[in-house]
C-alpha positions as CSV (number, residue, x, y, z in Angstrom):
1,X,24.9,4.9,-35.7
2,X,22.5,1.9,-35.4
3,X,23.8,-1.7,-35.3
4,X,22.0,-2.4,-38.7
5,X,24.0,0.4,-40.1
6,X,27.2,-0.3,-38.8
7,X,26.7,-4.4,-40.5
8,X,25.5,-2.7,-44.0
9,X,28.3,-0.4,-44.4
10,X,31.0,-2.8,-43.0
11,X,29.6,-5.6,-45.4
12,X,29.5,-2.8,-48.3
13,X,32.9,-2.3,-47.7
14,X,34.0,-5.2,-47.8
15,X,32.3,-6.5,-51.1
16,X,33.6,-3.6,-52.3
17,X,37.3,-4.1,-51.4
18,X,36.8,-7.7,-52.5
19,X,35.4,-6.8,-56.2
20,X,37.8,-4.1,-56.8
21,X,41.1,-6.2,-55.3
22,X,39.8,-9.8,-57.6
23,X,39.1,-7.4,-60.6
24,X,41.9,-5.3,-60.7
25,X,44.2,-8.9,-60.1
26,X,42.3,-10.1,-63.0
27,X,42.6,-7.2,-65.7
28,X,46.2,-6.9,-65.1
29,X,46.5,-10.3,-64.9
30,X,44.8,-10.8,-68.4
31,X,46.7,-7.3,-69.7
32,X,50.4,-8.7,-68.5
33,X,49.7,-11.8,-70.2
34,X,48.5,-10.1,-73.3
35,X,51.7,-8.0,-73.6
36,X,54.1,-10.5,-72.6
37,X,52.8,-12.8,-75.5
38,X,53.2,-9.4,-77.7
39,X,56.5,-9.0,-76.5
40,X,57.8,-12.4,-77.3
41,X,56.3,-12.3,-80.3
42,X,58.3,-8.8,-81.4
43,X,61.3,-10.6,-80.3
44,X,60.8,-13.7,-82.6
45,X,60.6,-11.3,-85.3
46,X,63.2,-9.2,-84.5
47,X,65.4,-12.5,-84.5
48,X,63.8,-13.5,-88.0
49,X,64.6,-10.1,-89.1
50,X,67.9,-10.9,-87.9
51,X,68.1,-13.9,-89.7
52,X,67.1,-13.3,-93.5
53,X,69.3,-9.9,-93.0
54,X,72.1,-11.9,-92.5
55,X,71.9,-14.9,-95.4
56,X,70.9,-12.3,-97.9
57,X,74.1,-10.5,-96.9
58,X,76.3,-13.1,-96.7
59,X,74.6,-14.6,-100.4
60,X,75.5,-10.7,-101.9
61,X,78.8,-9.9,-99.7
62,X,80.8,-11.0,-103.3
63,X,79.4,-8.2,-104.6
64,X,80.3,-6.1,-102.0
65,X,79.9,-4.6,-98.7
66,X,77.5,-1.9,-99.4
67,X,75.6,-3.8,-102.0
68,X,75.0,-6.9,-99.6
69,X,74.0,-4.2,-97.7
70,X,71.3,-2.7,-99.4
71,X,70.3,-5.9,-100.6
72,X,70.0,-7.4,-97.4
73,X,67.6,-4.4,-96.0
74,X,65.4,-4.2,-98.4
75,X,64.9,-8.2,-98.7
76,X,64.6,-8.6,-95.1
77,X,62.2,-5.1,-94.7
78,X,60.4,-6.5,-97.3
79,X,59.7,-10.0,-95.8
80,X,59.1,-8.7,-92.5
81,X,56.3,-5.7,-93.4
82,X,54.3,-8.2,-94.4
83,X,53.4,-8.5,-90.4
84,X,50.5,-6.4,-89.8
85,X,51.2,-3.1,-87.9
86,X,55.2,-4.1,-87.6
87,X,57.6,-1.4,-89.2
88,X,61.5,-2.5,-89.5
89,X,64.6,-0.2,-89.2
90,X,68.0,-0.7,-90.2
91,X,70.3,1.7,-87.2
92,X,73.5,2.0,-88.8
93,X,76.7,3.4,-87.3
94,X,76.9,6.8,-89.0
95,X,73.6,7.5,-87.9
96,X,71.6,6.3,-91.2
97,X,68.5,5.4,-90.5
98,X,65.8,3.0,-93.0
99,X,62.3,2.2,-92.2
100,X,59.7,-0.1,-93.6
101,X,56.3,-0.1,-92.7
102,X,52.2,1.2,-92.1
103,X,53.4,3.0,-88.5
104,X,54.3,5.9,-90.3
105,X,56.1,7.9,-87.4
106,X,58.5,10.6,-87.6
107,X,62.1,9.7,-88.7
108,X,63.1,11.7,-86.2
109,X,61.0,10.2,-83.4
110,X,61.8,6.6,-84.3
111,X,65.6,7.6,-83.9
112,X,65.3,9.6,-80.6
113,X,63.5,5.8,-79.4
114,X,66.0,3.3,-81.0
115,X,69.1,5.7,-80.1
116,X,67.3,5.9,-76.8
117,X,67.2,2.0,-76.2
118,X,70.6,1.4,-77.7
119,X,72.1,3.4,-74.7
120,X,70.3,1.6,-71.8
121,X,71.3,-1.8,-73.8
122,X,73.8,-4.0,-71.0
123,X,77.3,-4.4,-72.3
124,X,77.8,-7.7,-73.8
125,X,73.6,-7.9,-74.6
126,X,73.2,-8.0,-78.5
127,X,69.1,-7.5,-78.0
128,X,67.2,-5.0,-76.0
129,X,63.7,-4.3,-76.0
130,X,61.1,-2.1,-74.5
131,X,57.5,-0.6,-74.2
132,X,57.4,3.4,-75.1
133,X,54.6,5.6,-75.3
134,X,54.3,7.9,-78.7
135,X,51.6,10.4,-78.0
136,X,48.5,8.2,-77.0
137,X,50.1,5.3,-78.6
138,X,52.3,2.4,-77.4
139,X,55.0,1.2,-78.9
140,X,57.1,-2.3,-79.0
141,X,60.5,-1.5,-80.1
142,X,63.0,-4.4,-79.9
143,X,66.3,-4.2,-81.3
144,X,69.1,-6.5,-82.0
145,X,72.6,-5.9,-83.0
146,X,74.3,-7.3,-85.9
147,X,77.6,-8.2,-88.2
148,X,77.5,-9.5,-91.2
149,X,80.9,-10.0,-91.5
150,X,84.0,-8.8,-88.6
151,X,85.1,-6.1,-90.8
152,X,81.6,-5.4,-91.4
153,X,79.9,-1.9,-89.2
154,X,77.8,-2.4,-86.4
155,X,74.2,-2.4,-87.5
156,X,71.3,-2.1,-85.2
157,X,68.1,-4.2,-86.6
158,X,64.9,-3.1,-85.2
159,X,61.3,-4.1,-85.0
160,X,58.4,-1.1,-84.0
161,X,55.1,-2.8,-83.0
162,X,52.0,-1.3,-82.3
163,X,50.5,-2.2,-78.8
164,X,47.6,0.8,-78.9
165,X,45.3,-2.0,-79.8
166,X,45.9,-3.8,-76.3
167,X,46.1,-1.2,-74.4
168,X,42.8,0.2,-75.9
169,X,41.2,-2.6,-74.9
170,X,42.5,-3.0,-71.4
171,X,40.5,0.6,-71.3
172,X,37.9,-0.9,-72.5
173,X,38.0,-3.6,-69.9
174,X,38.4,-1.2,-67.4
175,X,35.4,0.6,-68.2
176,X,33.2,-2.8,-68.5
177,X,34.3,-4.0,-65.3
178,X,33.4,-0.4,-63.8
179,X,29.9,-0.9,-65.1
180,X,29.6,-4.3,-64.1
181,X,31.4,-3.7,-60.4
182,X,28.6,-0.6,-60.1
183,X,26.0,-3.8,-60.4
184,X,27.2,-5.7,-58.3
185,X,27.9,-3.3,-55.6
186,X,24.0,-1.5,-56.4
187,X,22.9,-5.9,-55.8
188,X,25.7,-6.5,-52.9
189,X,24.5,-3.7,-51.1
190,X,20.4,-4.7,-51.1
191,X,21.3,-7.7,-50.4
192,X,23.6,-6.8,-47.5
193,X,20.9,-4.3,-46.1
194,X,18.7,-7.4,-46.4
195,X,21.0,-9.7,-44.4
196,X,21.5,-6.5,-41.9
197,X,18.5,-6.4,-40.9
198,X,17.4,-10.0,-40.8
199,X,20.7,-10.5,-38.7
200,X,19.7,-7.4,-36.3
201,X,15.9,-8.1,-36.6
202,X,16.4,-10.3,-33.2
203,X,18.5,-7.8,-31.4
204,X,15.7,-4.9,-32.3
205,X,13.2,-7.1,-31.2
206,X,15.4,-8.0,-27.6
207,X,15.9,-3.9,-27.1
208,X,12.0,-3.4,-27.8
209,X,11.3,-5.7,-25.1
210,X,13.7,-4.3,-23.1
211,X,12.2,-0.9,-23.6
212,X,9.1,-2.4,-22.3
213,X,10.3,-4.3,-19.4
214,X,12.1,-0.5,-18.3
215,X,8.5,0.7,-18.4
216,X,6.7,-1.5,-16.2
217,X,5.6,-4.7,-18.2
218,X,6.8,-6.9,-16.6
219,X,5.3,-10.1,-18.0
220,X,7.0,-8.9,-21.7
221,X,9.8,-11.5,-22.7
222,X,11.8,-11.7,-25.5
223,X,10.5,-14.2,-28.0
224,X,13.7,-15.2,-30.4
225,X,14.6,-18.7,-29.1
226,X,17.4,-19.8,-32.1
227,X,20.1,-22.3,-31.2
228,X,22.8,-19.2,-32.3
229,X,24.7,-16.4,-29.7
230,X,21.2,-14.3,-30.3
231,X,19.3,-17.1,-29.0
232,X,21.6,-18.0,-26.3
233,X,21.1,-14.3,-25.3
234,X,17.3,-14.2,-25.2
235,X,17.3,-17.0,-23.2
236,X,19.8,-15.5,-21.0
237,X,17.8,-12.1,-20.8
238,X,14.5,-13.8,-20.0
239,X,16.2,-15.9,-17.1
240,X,17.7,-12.3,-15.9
241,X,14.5,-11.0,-15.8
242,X,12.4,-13.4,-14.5
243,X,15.4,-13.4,-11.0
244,X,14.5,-9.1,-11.4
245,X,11.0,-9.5,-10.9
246,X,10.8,-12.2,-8.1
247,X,13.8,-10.1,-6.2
248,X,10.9,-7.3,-7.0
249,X,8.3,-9.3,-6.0
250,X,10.1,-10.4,-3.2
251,X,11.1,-6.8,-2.0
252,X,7.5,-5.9,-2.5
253,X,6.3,-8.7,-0.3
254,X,9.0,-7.9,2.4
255,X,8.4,-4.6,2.3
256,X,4.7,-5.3,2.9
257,X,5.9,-7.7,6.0
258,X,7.3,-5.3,7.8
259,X,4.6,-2.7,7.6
260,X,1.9,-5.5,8.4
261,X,4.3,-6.6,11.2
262,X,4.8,-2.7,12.4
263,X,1.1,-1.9,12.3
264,X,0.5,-5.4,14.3
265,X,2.6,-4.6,16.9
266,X,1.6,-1.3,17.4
267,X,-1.9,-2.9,17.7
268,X,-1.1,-6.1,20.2
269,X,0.7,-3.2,22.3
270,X,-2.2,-0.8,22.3
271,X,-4.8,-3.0,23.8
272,X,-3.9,-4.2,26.5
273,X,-1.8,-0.8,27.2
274,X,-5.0,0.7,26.5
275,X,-6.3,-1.4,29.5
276,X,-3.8,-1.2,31.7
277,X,-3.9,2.8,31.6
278,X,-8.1,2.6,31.6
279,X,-8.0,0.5,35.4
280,X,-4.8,1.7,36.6
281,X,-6.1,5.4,36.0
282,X,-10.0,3.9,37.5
283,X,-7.8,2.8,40.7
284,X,-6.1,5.9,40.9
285,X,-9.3,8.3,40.3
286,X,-12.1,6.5,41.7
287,X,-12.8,5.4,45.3
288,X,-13.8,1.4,44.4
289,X,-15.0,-1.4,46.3
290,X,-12.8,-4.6,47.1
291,X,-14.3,-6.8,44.6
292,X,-13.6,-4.0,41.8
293,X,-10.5,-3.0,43.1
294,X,-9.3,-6.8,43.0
295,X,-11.2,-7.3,39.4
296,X,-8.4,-4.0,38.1
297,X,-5.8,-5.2,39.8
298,X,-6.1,-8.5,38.2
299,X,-6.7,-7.2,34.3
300,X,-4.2,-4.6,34.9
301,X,-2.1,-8.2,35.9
302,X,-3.5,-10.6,33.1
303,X,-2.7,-7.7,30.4
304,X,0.9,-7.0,31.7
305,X,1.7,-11.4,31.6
306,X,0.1,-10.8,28.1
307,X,2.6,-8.1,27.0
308,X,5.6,-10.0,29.0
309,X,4.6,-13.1,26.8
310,X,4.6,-11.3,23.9
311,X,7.9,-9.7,24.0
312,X,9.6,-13.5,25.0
313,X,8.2,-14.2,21.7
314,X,9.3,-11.4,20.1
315,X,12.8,-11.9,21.8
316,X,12.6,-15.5,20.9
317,X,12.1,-14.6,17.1
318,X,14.8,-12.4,16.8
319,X,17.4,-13.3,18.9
320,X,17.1,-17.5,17.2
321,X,19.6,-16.2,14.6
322,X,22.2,-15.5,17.1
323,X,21.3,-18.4,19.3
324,X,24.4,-21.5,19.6
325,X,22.7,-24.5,18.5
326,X,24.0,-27.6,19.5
327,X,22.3,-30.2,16.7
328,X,22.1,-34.2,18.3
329,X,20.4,-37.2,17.2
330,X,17.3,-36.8,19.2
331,X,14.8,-40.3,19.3
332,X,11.9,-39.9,18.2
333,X,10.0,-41.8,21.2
334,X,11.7,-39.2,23.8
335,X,10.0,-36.2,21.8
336,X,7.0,-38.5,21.5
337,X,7.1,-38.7,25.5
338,X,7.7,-35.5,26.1
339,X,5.2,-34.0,24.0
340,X,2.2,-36.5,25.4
341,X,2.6,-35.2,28.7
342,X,2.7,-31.7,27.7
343,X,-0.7,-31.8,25.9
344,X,-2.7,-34.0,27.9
345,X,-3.9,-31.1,29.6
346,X,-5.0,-28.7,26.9
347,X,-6.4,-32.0,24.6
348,X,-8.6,-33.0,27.9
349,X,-10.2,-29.2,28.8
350,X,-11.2,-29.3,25.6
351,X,-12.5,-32.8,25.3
352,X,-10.2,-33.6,22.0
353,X,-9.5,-36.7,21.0
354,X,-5.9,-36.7,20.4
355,X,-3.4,-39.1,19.0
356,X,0.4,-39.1,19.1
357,X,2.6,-42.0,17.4
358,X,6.1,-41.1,16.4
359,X,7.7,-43.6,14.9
360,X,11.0,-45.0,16.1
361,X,13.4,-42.8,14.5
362,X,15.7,-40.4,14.8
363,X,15.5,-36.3,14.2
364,X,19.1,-34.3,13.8
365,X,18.7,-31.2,15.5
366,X,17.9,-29.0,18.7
367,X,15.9,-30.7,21.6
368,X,14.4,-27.6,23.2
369,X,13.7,-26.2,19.7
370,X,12.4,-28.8,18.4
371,X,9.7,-28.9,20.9
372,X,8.6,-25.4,21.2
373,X,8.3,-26.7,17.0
374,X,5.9,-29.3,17.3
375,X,4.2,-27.7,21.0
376,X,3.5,-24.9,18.7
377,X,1.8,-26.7,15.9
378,X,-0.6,-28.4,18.6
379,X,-1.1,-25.7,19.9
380,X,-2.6,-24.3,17.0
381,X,-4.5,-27.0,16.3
382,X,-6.3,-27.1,19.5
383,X,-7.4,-23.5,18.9
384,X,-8.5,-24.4,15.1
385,X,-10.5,-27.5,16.4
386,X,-13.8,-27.4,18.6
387,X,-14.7,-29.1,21.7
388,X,-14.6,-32.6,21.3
389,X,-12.7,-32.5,17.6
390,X,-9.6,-34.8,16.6
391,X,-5.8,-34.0,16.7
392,X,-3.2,-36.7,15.3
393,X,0.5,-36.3,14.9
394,X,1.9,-39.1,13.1
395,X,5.5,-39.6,12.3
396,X,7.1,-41.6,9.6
397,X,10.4,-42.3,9.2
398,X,12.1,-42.1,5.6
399,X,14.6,-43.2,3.5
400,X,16.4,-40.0,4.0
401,X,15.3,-38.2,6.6
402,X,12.1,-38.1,9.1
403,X,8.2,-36.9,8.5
404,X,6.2,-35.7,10.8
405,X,2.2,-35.0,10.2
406,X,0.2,-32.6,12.3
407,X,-4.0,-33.6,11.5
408,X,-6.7,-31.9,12.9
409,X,-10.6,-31.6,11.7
410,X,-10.9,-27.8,12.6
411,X,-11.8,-25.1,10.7
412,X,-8.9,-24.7,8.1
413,X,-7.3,-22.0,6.5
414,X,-8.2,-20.1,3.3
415,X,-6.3,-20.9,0.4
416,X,-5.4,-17.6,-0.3
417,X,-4.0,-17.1,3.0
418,X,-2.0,-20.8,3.8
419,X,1.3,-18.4,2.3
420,X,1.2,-15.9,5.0
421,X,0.4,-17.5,8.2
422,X,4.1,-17.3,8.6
423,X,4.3,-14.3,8.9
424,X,4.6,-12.6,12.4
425,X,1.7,-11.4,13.9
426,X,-0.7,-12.6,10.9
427,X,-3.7,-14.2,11.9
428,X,-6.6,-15.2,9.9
429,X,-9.5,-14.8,12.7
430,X,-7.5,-11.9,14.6
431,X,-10.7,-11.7,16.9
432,X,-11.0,-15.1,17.0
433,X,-6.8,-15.9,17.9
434,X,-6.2,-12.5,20.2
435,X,-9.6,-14.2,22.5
436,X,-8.0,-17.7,22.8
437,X,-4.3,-15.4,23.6
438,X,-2.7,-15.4,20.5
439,X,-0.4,-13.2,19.0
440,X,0.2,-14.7,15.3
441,X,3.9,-15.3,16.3
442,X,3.7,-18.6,16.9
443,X,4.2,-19.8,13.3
444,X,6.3,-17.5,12.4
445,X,8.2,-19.1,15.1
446,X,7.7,-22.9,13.7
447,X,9.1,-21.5,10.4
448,X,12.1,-20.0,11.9
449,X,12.8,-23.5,13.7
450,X,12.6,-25.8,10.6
451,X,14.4,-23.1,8.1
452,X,17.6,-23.6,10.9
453,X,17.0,-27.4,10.9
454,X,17.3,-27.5,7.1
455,X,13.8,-28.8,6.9
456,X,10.5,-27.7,5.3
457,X,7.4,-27.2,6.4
458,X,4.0,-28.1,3.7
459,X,0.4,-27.0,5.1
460,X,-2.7,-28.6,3.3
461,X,-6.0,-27.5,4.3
462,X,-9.8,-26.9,3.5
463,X,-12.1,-24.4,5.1
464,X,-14.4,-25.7,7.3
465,X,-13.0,-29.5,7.1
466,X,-9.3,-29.0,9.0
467,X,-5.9,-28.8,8.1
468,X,-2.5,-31.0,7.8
469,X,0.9,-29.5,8.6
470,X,3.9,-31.9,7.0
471,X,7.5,-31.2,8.4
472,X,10.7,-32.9,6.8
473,X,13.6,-33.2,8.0
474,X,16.5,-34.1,6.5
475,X,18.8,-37.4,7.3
476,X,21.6,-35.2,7.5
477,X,22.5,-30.9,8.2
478,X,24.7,-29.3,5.8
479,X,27.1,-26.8,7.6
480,X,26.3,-23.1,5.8
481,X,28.6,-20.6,7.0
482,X,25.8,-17.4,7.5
483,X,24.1,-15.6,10.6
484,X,21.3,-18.0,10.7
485,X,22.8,-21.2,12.2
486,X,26.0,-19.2,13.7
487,X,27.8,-21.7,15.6
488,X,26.1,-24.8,14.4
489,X,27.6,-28.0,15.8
490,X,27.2,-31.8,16.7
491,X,26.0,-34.5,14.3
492,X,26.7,-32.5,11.1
């Protein structure tokens, strides 16, 4: 059964419960009230009947018992019948019975009642009184004893009201209220199936999207953004969603890594292997002069330092996770030093102008990482750049932390492929990179470094006018307790 349902039918119900319990309480209410003012009412009498019985006999007693008697009933009977629907009885001992009145029920029946009543009367009590059913009639019968005089008989004085009219309309109540509660329950019920669905319309809506999201739209969110639970929830399920598709989207792209980086190694293996078998097979098959036997030897030579290099890369890459580092407070100018002497080679065989200024700071990390870090970015840019182009690295020290700018006017990167140069063994001129003895590792290699220094690395750059690599490094090196800075320690 749907949500929508269940809300209609418990709301139903309820309305339900609540109309029946409040009218019921106030019928009864109303018909208790009715017959408890009827009941008072037949006692008054009775106690008036009482009353003019008893000076009427005591005014005729001279004349004798029986005559006071008689003259007492009938003047009493006669005063009280004038009460609409009231009939009087006179009980005595022996059994005698006299009525008065427009009831007009059996002698017999009357008797069997007041005989009835006088039995279940409390010793002591001189009144009783009671509610009987006569047929499809009701009946007030109350009943009083009295003596006239103490050698006087007992006799039983008793009023019969007629309490059909009350209970009539209590039917008729009943039946009014049954229409009417039929109404309001036909009313309560639309308007509950409204509220339903107006209160499940959002939860429909969040399963619909949900639905579509499960079938592969991805960019469907749910749009209900109230300030109630529903609200909250939406919010909640777009947030969940949005984390499911970048994990996708992150699986994806990882999954596409390591294919790209599987086919790229297969293909920086194959060459020169491809070489190496093509001379070392020529020296083995052909008889060659000394100048070509040299000219194998040495390719066969050049392609096997190629292969060597390749795997210390690869080795460096992967085995940096499991690597000790040791961070210190390195100066800034020592790097600067070290870093000058390093490329003054490559910058002058290729005529660059190059510029190196770090400013007097210091970095918080690994010295020998560090600058394989920033050899590696020069590096790159003395490939991008052509004879005689400019190379600056300019470091800046902040409030919190330590930036260092790599600038070169070479040919720049393609916007569409700044995100992936990071990847290991992408390049975006593979001809270009594999001639000058690249293996599109090394910046894979550079991210690697800053992501253990806690840094991050921001590349700018326009094709054909150069490019700007920004690292930052933070003033300080939070300890994370995971595989990739394993044994972390010093100047954290």
């Amino acid at each position: 059964m749907k949500f929508t349902h269940k809300l209609f039918f418990s709301i139903t119900a309820l309305l339900t419960a609540a109309f029946m319990l409040f009218g019921s309480f106030m019928l009864f209410s109303y018909f208790n009230r009715m017959l408890e003012r009827e009941t008072e009412q037949g006692k008054r009498e009775n106690l008036l009947f009482q009353t003019i019985y008893d000076m009427v006999y005591q005014n005729m007693e001279k004349y004798g018992a029986e005559f006071a008697g008689i003259q007492a009933g009938n003047s009493a009977t006669e005063r009280m019948t004038d009460q609409n629907g009231t009939e009087c009885m006179i009980l005595e001992t022996d059994g005698t019975i006299t009525l008065e009145g427009s009831l007009k029920l059996p002698q017999d029946e009357i008797r069997s009642l007041a005989e009835e009543m006088i039995r279940t009367m409390d010793p002591g009590a001189d009144q009783v009184y009671g509610v009987r059913r006569v047929g499809t009639c009701y009946y007030l019968l109350s009943i009083i004893t009295d003596q006239a005089t103490d050698s006087a008989d007992t006799v039983y004085l008793g009023i019969l009201k007629d309490l059909s009219g009350i209970y009539e309309e209590r039917s008729n109540m009943m039946r009014q209220y049954g229409i009417a509660l039929a109404g309001l329950l036909v009313i309560g019920g639309l308007a509950a199936f409204l509220l339903s669905k107006y209160l499940t319309r959002p939860i429909e809506q969040l399963n619909r999207t949900a639905g579509r999201i499960a079938g592969g739209d991805f960019e469907k969110r749910a749009v209900y953004q109230g300030t109630d639970e529903i609200g909250e929830l939406s919010r909640s399920f777009n947030r969940m969603t949005d984390r499911l598709v970048r994990q996708m989207e992150e699986k994806e792209l990882e999954a596409k890594q390591k294919e790209d980086f599987t086919a790229a190694f297969a293909h920086e293996l194959k060459t020169p292997l491809t070489s190496i078998i093509g001379y070392a097979d020529m020296l083995n098959s052909y008889e060659l002069t000394e100048q070509e036997r040299g000219e194998a030897t040495y390719y066969i030579f050049s392609q096997g330092k190629r292969l060597e290099g390749l795997s210390h890369k690869l080795l460096e890459l992967v085995g940096m996770d499991r690597q000790e580092l040791e961070f210190k407070k390195l100066p800034t100018k020592e790097l600067e030093e070290n870093i000058r002497d390093t490329m003054r080679i490559p910058f002058e065989r290729k005529g660059i102008r190059g510029k190196i200024d770090l400013q007097k700071g210091v970095i918080l990390g690994d010295r020998d990482l560090l600058l394989s870090l920033l050899y590696n970015l020069l590096d790159n840019a003395v490939k991008a750049v052509e004879e005689g182009g400019f190379i600056l690295m300019k470091g800046s020290k902040l409030t919190q932390g330590y930036e260092i700018k790599v600038v070169d006017n070479g040919r720049g990167i393609p916007k569409e492929e700044i995100a992936r140069i990071t990847e290991a063994f992408y390049m975006v001129d593979k001809s270009r990179s594999r001639k000058e003895g690249g293996a599109g590792i090394g910046m894979a290699l550079c991210q690697k470094i800053i992501t253990l220094h806690q840094g991050e690395l921001k590349i700018d750059s326009k094709l054909g006018e150069g490019t700007v690599m920004r690292l930052y490094f933070p003033g300080e090196i939070q300890a994370v307790n995971n595989k990739s800075n394993r044994g972390a320690k010093g100047g954290i």
